[in-house]
C-alpha positions in Angstrom: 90.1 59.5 133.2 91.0 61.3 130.0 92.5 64.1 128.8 92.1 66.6 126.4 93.8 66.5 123.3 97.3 68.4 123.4 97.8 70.9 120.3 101.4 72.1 119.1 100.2 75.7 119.4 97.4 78.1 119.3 97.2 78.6 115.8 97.1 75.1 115.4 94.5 74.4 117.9 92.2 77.7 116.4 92.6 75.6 112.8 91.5 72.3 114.3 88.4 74.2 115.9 87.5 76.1 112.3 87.4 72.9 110.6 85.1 71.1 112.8 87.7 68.6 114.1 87.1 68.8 117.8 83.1 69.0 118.0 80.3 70.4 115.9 81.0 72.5 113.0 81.4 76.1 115.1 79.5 78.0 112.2 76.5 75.7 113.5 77.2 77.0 116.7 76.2 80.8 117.7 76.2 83.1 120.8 73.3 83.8 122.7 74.7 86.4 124.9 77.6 88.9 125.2 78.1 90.9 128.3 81.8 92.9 130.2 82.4 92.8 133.6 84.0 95.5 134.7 86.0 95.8 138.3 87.8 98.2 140.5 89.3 96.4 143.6 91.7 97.4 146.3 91.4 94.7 149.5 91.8 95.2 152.6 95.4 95.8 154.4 96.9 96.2 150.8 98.0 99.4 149.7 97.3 99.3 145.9 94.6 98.6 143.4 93.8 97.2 139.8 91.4 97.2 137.6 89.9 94.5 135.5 87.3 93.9 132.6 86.3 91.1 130.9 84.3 90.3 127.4 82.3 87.5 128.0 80.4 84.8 125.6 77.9 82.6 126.1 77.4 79.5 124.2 74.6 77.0 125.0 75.5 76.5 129.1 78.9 77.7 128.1 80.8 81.5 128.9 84.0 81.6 127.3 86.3 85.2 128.6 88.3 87.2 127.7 90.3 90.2 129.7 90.9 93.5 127.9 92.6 96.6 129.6 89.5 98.9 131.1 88.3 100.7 128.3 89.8 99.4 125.2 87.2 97.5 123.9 84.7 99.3 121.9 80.8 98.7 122.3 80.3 98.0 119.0 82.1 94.7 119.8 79.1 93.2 122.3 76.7 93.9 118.9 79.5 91.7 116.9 79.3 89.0 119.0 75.0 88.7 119.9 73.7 86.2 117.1 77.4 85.3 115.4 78.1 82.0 115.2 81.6 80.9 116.6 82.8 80.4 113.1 82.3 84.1 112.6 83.9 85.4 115.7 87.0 83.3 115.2 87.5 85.2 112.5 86.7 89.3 113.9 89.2 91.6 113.9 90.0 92.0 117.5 91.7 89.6 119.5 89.7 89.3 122.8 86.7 88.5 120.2 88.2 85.6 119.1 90.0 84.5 122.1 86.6 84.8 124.0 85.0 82.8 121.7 87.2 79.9 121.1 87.0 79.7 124.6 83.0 79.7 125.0 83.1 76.8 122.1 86.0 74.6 123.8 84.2 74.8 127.3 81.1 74.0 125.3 82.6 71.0 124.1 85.1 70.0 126.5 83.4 71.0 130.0 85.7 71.5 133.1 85.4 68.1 134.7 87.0 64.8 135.6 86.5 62.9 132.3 88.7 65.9 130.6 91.4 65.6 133.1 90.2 68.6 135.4 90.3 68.2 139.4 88.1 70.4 140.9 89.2 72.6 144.4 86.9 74.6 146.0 87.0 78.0 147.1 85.5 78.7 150.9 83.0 81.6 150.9 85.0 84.4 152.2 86.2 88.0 151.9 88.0 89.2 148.3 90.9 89.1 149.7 90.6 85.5 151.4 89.2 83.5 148.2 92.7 85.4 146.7 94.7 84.0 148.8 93.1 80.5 148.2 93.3 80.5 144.4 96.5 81.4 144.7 97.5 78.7 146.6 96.0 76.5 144.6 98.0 78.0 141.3 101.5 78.6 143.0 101.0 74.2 144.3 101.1 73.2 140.7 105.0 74.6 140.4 107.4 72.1 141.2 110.3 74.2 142.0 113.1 74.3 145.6 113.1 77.0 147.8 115.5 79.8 146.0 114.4 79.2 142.7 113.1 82.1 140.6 109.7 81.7 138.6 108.4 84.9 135.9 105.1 86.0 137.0 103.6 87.2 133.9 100.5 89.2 134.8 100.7 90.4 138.5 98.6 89.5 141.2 99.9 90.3 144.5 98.7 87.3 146.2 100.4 85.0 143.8 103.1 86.7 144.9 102.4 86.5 148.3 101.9 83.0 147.8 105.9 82.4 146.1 107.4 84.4 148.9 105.9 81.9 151.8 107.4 79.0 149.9 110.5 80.4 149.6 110.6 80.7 145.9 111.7 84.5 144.1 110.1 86.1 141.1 110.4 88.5 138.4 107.2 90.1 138.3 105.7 91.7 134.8 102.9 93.2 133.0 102.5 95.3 130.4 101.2 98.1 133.0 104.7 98.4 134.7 104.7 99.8 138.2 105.1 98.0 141.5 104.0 95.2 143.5 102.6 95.3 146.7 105.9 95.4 148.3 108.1 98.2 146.3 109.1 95.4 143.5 109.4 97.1 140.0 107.2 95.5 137.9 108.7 94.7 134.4 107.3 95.5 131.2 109.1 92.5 128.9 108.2 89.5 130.0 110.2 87.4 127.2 113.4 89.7 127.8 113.3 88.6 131.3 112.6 84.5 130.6 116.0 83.6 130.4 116.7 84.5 134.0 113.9 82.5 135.1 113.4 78.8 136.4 109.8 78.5 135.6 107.3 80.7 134.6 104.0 81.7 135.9 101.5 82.8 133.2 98.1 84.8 132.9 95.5 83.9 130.5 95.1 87.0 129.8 98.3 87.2 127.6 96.4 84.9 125.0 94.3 88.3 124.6 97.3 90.6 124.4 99.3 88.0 122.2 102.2 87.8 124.4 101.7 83.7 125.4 102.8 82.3 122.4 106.5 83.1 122.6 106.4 82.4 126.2 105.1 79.0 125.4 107.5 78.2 123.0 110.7 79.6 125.6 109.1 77.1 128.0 108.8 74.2 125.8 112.6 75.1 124.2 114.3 75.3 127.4 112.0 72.2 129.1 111.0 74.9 132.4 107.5 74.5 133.4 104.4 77.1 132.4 101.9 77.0 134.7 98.9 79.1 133.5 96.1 80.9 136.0 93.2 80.9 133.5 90.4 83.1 133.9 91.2 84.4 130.2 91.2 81.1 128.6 90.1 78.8 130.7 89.0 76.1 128.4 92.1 76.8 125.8 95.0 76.6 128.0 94.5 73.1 128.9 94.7 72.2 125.2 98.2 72.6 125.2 99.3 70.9 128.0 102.3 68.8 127.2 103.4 71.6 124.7 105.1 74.5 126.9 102.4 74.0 128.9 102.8 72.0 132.3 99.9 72.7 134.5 96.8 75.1 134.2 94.6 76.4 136.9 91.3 77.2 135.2 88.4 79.5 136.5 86.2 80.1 134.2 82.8 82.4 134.4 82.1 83.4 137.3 85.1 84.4 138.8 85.9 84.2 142.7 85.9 88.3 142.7 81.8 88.3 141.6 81.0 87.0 144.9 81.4 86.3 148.2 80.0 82.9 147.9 81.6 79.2 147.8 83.5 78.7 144.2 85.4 76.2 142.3 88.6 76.2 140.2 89.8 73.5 138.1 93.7 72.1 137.7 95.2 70.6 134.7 98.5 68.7 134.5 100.7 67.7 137.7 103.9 68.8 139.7 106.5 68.3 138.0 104.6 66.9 135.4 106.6 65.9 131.8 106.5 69.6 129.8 
């Protein structure tokens, strides 16, 4: 088995891809389609909802994602993206453009399975709520942490939460919405102000489309405490930088378990308590 490639950060990574040094030159490469997803969920028994939407790029048999808070991304932005090559769309103006497509090329080139270090574990047809609670188990296994320790959840999902609490472990929970967690938590607003107090940290994909993960990444990597990623955002870049701030990813890529009711798959990277 072998692994992708580890990068020293983003940028770095993003460079390597422009020049042509991890597949075919990208401006040979252009998208067919670009489509949102857009989602309002609340499951059943919790008491609170969320929204979620999504630019998505397709690349040959590839869809690279990106989330975007509901409504900030224009529609001129789908009309970008139809026909660009990658090479283009690394370079657009918006971040979730270029983050989305950088992943659609990676995931082109470096598919999800077992010859690129993934290890596929499959989600049960169920309910919302139960393939949640499944994923999350399968995110919150890749910490390597005692009972008392306290991991950062950066980008809250309740039943990652959910899924810390039965293990023993506590958590600061953020995003940049604020508000609370399904059980009265305050939610903070400052992830990096709130790393310090942390053990490990527990880190959304999405944050590569808000620009928040890189200093997160490089607290990890300074201070040697895990990252483990949950990658729907992403899910083809965050593995690239395992081994630099980056200790374990659980990638889903396109589609994700909330589309459907059916049987799914997500994809882990790196090991408990794997070197960092």
């Amino acid at each position: 088995m072998t692994t992708a490639a580890a990068f020293h950060a983003y940028d770095d990574l993003v460079d390597r891809v422009r020049a042509g040094a991890l597949g075919p030159d990208p401006a040979t490469r252009r998208i067919a389609v670009a489509f949102t997803t857009r989602q309002a969920v609340r499951h059943d028994g919790r008491g609170t909802g969320y929204r979620n939407e999504v630019l998505s790029l397709r690349l040959a048999e590839a869809v690279g994602s990106c989330a975007v808070e509901p409504g900030e991304l224009p529609d001129s932005a789908l009309d970008d993206c139809v026909g660009a090559d990658v090479a283009h769309l690394l370079e657009h103006p918006l971040l979730p453009v270029r983050v989305a497509a950088l992943d659609a090329y990676l995931l082109h080139v470096t598919p999800h399975t077992p010859e690129h270090g993934a290890r596929a574990v499959p989600l049960p047809a169920g309910s919302s709520l139960e393939k949640s609670r499944v994923r999350a188990r399968a995110v919150v296994e890749l910490l390597d942490l005692p009972a008392g320790a306290t991991v950062l959840v950066v980008g809250v999902v309740n039943s990652l939460l959910e899924a810390l609490r039965s293990r023993g472990l506590r958590y600061l929970p953020s995003d940049l919405k604020g508000g609370t967690t399904e059980w009265g938590e305050p939610v903070l607003t400052d992830a990096l102000a709130a790393a310090d107090r942390c053990d490990a940290l527990l880190v959304s994909g999405m944050t590569l489309g808000n620009n928040t993960f890189e200093p997160l990444r490089r607290h990890a990597q300074t201070h040697g405490k895990q990252l483990v990623a949950f990658a729907q955002t992403g899910s083809a870049v965050l593995p690239r930088l395992l081994g630099r701030g980056v200790s374990a990813v659980c990638a889903e890529p396109y589609p994700f378990f909330w589309l459907d009711g059916g049987p799914g798959t997500v994809h882990r990277y790196g090991r408990p308590g794997a070197a960092r």
